[in-house]
C-alpha positions in Angstrom: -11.7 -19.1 8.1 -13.4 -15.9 9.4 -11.8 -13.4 10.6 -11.9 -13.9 14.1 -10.2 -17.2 13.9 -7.0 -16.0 11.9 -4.0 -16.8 14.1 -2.9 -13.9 15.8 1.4 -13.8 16.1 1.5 -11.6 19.5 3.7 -8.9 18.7 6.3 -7.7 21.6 7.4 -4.8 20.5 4.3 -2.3 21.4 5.8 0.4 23.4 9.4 -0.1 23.8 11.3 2.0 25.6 14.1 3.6 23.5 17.2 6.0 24.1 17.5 8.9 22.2 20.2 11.1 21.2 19.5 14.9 21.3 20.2 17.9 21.3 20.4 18.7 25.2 21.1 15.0 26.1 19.7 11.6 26.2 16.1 11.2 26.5 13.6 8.7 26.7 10.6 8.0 24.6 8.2 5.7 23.9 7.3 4.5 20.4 3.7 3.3 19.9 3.7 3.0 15.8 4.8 -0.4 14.7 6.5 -0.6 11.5 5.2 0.4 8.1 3.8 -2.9 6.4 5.5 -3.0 2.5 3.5 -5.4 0.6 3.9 -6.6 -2.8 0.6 -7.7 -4.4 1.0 -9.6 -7.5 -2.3 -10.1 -9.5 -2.8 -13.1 -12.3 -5.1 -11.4 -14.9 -7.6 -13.5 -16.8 -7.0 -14.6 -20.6 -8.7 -11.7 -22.5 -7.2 -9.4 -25.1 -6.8 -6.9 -23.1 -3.9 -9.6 -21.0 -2.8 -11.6 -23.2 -2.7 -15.4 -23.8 0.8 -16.7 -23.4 0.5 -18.7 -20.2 4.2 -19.6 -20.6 4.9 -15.8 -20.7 3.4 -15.1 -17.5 4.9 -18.4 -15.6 8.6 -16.7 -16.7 7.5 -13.5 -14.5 6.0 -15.3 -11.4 9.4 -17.0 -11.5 10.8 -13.8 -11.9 9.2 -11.9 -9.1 9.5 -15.1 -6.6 13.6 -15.0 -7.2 13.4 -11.0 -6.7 11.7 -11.2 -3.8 14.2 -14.0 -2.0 17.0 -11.7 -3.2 15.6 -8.9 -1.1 13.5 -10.1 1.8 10.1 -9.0 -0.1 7.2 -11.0 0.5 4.2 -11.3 -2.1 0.6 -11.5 -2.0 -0.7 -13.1 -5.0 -4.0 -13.7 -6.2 -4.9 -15.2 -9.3 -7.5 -16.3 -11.7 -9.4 -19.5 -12.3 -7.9 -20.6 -15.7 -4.7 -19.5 -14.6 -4.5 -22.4 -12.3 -5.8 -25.0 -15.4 -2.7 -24.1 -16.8 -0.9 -24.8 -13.6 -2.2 -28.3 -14.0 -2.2 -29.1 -17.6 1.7 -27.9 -17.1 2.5 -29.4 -14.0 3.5 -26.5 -12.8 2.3 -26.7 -9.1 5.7 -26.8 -7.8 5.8 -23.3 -8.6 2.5 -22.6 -6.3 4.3 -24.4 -4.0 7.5 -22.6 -4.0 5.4 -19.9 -2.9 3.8 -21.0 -0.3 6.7 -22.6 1.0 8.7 -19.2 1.2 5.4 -18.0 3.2 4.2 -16.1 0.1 0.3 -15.6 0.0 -1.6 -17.0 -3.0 -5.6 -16.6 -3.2 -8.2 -15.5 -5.4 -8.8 -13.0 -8.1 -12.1 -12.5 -9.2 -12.8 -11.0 -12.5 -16.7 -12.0 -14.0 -15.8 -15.2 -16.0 -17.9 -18.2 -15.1 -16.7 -22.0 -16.2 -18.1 -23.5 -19.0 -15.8 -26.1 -19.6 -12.1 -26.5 -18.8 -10.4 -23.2 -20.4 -14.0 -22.4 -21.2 -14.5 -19.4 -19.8 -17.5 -17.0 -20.5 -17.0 -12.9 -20.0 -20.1 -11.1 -18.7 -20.9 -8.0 -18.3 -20.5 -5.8 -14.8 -24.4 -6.1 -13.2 -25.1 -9.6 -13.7 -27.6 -11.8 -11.6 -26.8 -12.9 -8.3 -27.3 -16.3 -9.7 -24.0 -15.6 -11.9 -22.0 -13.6 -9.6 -22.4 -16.6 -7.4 -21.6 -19.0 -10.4 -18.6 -16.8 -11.0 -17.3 -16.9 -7.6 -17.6 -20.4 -7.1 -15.9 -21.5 -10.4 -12.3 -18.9 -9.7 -12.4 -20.9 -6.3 -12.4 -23.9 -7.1 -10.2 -23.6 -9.5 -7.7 -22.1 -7.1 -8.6 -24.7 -4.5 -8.0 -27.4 -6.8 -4.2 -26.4 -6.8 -3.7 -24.9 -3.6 -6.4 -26.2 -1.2 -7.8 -24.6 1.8 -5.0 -22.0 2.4 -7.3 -19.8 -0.5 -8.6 -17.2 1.5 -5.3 -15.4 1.6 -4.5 -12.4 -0.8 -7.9 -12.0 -2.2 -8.7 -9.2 -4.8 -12.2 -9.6 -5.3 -13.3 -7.6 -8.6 -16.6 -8.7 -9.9 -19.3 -7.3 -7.3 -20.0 -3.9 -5.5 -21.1 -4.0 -2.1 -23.1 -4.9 -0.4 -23.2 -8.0 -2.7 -19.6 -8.1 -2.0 -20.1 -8.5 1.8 -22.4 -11.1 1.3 -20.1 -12.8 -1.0 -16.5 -12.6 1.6 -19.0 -14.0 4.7 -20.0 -16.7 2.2 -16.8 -17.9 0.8 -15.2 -16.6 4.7 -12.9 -15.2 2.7 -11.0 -12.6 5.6 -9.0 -10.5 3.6 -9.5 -8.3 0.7 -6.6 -6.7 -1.0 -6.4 -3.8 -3.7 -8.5 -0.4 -3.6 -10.5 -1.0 -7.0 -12.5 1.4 -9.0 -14.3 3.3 -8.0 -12.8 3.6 -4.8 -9.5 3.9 -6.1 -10.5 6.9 -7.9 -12.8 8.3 -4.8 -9.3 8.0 -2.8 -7.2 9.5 -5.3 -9.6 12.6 -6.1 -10.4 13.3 -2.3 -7.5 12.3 -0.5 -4.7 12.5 -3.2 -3.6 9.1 -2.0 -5.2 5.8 -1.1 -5.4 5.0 2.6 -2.4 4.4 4.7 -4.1 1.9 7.0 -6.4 -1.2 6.7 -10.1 -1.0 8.1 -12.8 -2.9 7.9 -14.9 -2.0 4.8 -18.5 -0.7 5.1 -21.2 -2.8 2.7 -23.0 1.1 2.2 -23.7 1.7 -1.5 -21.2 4.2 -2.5 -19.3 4.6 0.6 -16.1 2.8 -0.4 -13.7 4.5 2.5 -16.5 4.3 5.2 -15.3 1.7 8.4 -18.1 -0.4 9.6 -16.3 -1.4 13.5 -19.0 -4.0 13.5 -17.6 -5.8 10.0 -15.7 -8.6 11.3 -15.9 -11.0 8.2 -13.0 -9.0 6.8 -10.5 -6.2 6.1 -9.3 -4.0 3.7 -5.7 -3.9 2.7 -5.3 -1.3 0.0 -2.3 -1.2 -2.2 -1.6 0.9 -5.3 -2.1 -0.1 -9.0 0.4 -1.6 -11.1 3.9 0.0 -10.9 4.3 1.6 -14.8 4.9 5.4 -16.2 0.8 5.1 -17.6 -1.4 6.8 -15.4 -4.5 5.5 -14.7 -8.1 6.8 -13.4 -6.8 7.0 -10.0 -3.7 8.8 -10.4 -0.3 8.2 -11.4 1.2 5.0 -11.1 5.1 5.7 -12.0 8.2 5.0 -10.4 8.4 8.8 -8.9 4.7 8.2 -7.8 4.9 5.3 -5.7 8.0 6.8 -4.4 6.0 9.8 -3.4 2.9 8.1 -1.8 5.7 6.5 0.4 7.4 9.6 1.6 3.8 11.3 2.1 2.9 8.1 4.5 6.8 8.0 6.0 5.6 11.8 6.7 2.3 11.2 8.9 3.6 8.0 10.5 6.6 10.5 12.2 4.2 12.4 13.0 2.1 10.1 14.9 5.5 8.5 16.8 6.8 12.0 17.4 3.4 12.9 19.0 2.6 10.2 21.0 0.0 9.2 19.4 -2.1 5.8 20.0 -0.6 3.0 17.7 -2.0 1.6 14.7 -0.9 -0.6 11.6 0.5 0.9 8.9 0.4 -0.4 5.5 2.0 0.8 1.9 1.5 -1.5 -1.1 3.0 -1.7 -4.5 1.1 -4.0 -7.3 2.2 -6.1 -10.4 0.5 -8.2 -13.1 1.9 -11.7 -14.1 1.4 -9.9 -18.0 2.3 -6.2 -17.2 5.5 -6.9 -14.9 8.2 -7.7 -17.8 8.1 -4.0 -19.1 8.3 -2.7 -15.6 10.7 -4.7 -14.7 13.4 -2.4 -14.3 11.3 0.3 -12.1 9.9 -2.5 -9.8 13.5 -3.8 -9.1 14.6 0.3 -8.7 11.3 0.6 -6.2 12.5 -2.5 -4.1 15.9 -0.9 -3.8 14.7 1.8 -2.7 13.4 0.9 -0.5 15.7 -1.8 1.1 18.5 1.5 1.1 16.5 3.7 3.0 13.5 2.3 4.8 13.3 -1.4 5.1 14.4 -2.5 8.8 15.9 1.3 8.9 15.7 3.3 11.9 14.7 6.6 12.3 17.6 9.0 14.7 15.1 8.0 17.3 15.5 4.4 17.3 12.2 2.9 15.3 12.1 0.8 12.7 10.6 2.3 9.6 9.2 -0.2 7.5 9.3 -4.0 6.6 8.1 -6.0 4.7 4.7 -8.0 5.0 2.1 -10.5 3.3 -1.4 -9.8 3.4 -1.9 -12.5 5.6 1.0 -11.0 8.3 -0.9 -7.3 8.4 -4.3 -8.8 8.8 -2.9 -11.0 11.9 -1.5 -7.8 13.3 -4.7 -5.8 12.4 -6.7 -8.1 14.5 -4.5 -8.2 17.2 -5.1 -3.8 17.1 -8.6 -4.2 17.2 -8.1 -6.4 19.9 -6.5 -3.8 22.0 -8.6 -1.0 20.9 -12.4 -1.8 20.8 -14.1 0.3 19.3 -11.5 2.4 17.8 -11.8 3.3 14.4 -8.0 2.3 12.0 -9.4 4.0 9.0 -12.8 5.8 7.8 -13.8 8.3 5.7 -16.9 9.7 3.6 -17.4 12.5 1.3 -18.3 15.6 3.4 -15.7 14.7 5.7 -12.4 16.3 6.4 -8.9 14.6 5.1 -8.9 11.9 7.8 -4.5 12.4 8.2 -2.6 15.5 9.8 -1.3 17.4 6.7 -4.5 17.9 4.5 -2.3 20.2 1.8 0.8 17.9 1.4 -1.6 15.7 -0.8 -2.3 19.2 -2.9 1.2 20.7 -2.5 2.7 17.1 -4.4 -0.2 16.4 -6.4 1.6 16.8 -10.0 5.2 16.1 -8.3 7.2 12.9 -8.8 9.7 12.0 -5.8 13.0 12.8 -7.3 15.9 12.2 -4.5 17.0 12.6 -1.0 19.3 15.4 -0.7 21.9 15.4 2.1 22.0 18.5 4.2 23.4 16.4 7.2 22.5 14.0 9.8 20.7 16.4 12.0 18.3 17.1 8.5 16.1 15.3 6.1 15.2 16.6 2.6 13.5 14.9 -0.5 13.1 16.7 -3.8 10.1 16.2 -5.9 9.6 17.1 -9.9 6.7 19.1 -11.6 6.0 19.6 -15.1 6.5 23.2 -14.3 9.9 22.4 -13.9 10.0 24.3 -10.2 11.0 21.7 -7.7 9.5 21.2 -4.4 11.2 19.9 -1.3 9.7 18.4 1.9 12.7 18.4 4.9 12.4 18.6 8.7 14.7 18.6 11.6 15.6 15.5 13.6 17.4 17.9 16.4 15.1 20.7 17.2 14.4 24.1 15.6 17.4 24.7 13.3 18.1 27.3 11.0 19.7 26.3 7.5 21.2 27.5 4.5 19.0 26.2 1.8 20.5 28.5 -0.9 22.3 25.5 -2.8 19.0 24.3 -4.0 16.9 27.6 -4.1 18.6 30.9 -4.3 16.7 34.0 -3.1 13.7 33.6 -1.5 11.3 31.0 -0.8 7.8 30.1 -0.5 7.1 27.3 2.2 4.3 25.6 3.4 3.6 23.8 6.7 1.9 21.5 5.1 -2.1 22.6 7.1 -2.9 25.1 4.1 -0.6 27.7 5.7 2.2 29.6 3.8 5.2 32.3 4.5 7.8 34.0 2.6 11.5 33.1 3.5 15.2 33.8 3.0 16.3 30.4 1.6 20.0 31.3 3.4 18.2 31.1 6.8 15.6 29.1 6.4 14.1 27.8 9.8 13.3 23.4 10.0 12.0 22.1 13.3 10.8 18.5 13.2 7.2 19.1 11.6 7.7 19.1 8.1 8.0 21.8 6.0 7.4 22.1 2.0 9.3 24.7 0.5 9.4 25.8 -3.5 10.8 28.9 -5.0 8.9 32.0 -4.5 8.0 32.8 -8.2 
């Protein structure tokens, strides 16, 4: 299925008129960002020693995850191996494939370079291998997903086993429409340029190198990134703990106000969290906490304004609503940068100013008022509020006695008295001045 032909569910809800509540009365604005798309990408890692081998192991967690996400209203995105799906069959476990797709759950392919010998014969090779074998390789995970699932396998796919522009070449020839996951080394290009993976899909470039460049003539298919697996270890493209994913969502939350309180021309919006079928039973705990989360304070929540914040979506749903964008705006880039370039978003020091924080908690300085606190090692908190009422000035002396450093967030600073410390609704940053 190319990309072209996915479905497109026509969305009613781009610019609706909504009332507001403020300060000098009611007024009337239009909101052009649609929601922020949550998804939940769950990856089915191949039998190595590095995963594990205890298919019954990693069965227990996708049942886990798929109760979990009924329980909250999540949606996953799951893509999984080639001998994974043996399994499935030698246990007779398709019912749970099923179970998934029947809750309109995504389940496709995840490539890592094992090639099929023989069933639960599977041969490692080394990154850099022929054509001939990457080809092999990508035939053999497919069919094995196919043979299970059948032609819905184009959804969810995380393709790791060939750089572009191979990979281009590869996603036209399987017509494979979505591709999920930032991988390395554009995870790490992201994380070291931006401080944060992209907040919207695009369609990928096939330039050597050039792993956040948009090509507006790719049509085959998109790029939905999502972070790496929830856990307190860091990895080469940042942190990936609790506090972590908790911050990259605040940071996003931050920007897509921005864009709605400026008028701004619409795009999709995406934030993903990631699990492995054999890492999710140790994280258990801070996946549930993230979901939470989440569902308190952002899922189908409102802003004071009237928009919906967040919800959550399948790979499948924010590709349908990123071709229905493109649609509407020809020509119009959703997401591109290169190195050289400038930080493609509005607040090109939040990503420094929160670079060794950890989101900590909301703190309630009234309706009119939003403030989260963030941790450092240095143990000196930082804070990011803003107004939702106009220009206020605040006592901010509870959390920060004396005076204050803050930061607007554009690489520009001030000194401050935290007992009238003045919020208007762009975001400030604000840390003790020591």
């Amino acid at each position: 299925m190319s990309a072209k032909s996915i479905p497109y569910k026509l969305l009613s809800v781009a610019f609706t008129v909504l009332l507001i509540l403020g300060c000098s009365g009611v007024e009337r604005r239009e909101t052009a960002q649609n929601p922020i798309k949550v998804l939940f990408a769950v990856h089915i890692e191949p039998f190595l020693p590095e995963f594990g081998f205890d298919y019954g192991a990693r069965r227990e967690e996708l049942y886990w995850l798929r109760e979990l996400a009924l329980a909250r209203g999540a949606k996953l995105t799951v893509a999984s191996n080639g001998e994974f799906m043996e399994f499935v069959e030698d246990f007779g476990d398709q019912e749970l494939v099923r179970s998934y797709l029947d809750a309109g759950f995504n389940w496709g392919t995840h490539i890592h370079p094992l090639w099929r010998k023989g069933r639960h014969d599977w041969a490692l090779e080394l990154p850099g291998v022929p054509e001939a074998l990457v080809r092999r390789i990508w035939r053999d995970n497919i069919g094995a997903v196919n043979s299970v699932i059948g032609s819905e396998n184009n959804y969810g796919v995380a393709p790791y086993q060939c750089a572009q522009p191979l990979l281009a070449k590869m996603m036209r020839e399987h017509k494979f429409a979505i591709q999920t996951a930032l991988t390395e080394p554009a995870g790490i290009m992201a994380y070291e340029n931006l401080g944060h993976y992209p907040w919207n899909p695009f369609r990928p470039s096939a330039e050597v190198g050039k792993y956040l460049k948009e090509n507006l003539n790719q049509t085959q298919y998109i790029l939905i990134p999502h972070y790496p697996q929830l856990e307190p270890n860091p990895g080469p493209s940042g942190p990936r703990s609790l506090g972590a994913n908790q911050k990259y969502f605040i940071m996003e939350y931050i920007e897509w106000l921005h864009q709605q309180r400026s008028g701004l021309p619409g795009k999709v919006w995406v934030f993903g969290i990631a699990t492995h079928d054999c890492y999710n039973n140790p994280n258990r705990d801070d996946i549930e906490t993230m979901l939470d989360w989440l569902d308190e304070n952002f899922v189908g929540k409102t802003t004071p304004a009237g928009q919906i914040i967040a919800e959550y979506a399948t790979a499948t749903e924010v590709a349908e609503e990123f071709w229905q964008w493109a649609t509407e705006h020809p020509n119009e880039s959703s997401f591109s940068w290169e190195e050289g370039q400038p930080y493609p978003y509005t607040y090109p020091d939040m990503p420094n100013l929160l670079r060794e924080a950890e989101y900590n908690t909301a703190i309630d300085l009234g309706k009119t008022l939003a403030c989260y606190r963030f941790t450092r090692e240095d143990a000196r908190p930082i804070y990011a509020l803003w107004s939702w009422a106009g220009e206020q000035l605040i006592d901010f002396s509870p959390q920060i006695p004396g005076q204050v450093r803050v930061h607007d967030g554009k690489g520009n600073a001030y000194i401050s008295a935290s007992e009238t410390l003045k919020v208007s609704e762009e975001p400030i940053f604000v840390e003790a001045n020591w």
